[in-house]
N, C-alpha and C positions, 0 to 999 in steps of 0.2 A: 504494500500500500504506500511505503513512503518511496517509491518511484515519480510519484506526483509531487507538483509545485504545491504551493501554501495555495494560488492562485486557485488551481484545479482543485485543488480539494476544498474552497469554501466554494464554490459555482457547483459541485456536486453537494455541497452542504444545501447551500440550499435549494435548487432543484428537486432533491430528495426529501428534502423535510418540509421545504414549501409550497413547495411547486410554483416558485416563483423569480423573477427577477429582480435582482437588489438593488437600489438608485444605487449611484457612484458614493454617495458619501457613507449610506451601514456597510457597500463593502468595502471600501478604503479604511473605517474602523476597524473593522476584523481584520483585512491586512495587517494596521497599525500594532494587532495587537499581537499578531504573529511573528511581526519583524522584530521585536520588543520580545522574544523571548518566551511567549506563552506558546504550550506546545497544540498541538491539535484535539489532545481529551481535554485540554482547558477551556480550548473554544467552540469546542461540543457541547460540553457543560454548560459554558455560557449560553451559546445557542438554546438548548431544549429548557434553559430557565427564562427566556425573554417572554416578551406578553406577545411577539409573534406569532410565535409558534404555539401556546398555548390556545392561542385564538384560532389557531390553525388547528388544531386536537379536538377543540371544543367543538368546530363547526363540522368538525367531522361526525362526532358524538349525537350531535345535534339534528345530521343528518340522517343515521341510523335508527335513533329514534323516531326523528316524526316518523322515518317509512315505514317501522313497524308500525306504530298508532295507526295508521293508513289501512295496513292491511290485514290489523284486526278488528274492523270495521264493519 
């Protein structure tokens, strides 16, 4: 796995965990904090603690539910 750049592995970050794409400034943050020394389970860590990605969890959650309410209907 550490064949990849800091680079490619937060653009697999978040594509994988968000399914999205980062303005230049959350991901030049995480850069910052890669260049600086924090390793990658640090900013994974970080990562799965932000209100993002939570928000991301939840709507997932949120999704499964209604559809079951739906279709025990």
């Amino acid at each position: 796995m550490r064949d990849k750049s800091d680079r490619e592995f937060l653009k697999e970050l978040y594509n994988g965990m968000l399914h999205s794409i980062s303005t230049k400034e959350e991901f030049d943050s995480w850069m910052v904090k890669l260049e600086h020394g924090h390793s990658w389970q640090e900013v994974l860590r970080e990562f799965t603690n932000s209100v993002e990605f939570h928000l991301r969890v939840q709507g997932i959650i949120d999704s499964v539910v209604g559809n079951r309410q739906k279709e025990a209907c």
